[in-house]
C-alpha positions in Angstrom: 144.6 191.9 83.6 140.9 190.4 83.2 141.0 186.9 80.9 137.9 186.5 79.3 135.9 183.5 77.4 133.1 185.8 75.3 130.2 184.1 73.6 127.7 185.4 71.2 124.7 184.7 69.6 124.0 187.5 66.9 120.6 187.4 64.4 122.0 189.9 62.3 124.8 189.3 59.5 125.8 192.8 59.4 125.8 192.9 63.9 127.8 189.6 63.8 130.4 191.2 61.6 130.7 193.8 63.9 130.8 192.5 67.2 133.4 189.7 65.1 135.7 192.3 64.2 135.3 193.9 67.6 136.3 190.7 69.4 139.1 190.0 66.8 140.8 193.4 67.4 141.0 192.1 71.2 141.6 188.7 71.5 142.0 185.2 70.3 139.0 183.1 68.5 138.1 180.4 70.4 135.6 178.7 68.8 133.1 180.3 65.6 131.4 182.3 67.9 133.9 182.4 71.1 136.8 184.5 71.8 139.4 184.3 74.5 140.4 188.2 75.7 143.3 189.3 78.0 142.9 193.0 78.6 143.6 195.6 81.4 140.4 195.9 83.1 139.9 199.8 81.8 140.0 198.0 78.1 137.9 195.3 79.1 135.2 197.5 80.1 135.6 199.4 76.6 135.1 196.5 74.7 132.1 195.3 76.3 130.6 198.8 76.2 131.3 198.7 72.0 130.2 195.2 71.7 126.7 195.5 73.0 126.6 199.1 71.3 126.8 196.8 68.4 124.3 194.9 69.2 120.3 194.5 69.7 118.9 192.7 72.8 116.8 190.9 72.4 117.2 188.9 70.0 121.0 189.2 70.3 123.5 187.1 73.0 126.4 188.0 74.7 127.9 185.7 77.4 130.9 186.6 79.1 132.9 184.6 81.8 135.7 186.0 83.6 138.3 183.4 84.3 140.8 183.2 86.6 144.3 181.3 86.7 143.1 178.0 88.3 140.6 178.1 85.7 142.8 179.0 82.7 145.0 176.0 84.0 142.6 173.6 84.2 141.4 174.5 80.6 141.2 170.8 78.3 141.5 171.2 75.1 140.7 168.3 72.0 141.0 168.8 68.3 143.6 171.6 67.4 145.3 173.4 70.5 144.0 177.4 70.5 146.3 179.2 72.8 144.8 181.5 75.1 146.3 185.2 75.5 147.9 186.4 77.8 149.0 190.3 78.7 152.5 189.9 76.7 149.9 189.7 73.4 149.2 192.7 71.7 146.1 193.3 70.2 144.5 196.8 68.5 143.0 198.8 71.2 
């Protein structure tokens, strides 16, 4: 199971909706533009491959960082709690 913080940066309205709905189907929003995504690595792969098929670089910014358990336990959170997935949450895939 990969766990994933995804960031974008998207110039187009119509591309951000996209690559939004994308990132909905598969995980948990983060922040406005940062999603949290626990997927089977064959499914992570997918959704990357879709999400920059969606997408025009340059001008357009994806930023993805893999994170592992230390990491996801050592997360700090302020302002409303967002609770990161994990492989018992089901998502559309």
């Amino acid at each position: 199971m990969d766990t994933l913080l995804i960031s974008y940066d998207i110039c187009s309205p119509d591309r951000l909706r996209r690559v939004a709905q994308l990132l909905e189907d598969h995980g948990r929003r983060v922040q406005q533009s940062v999603f949290a995504c626990a997927l089977p690595a064959d499914q992570t792969d997918a959704l990357l491959d879709d999400v920059l098929a969606a997408m025009e670089c340059p001008p357009d910014h994806l930023f993805v960082l893999p994170l592992c358990q230390r990491c996801l336990e050592g997360i700090e959170q302020h302002g409303p709690e967002v609770r990161f997935p994990s492989e018992t949450d089901c998502y559309i895939a």
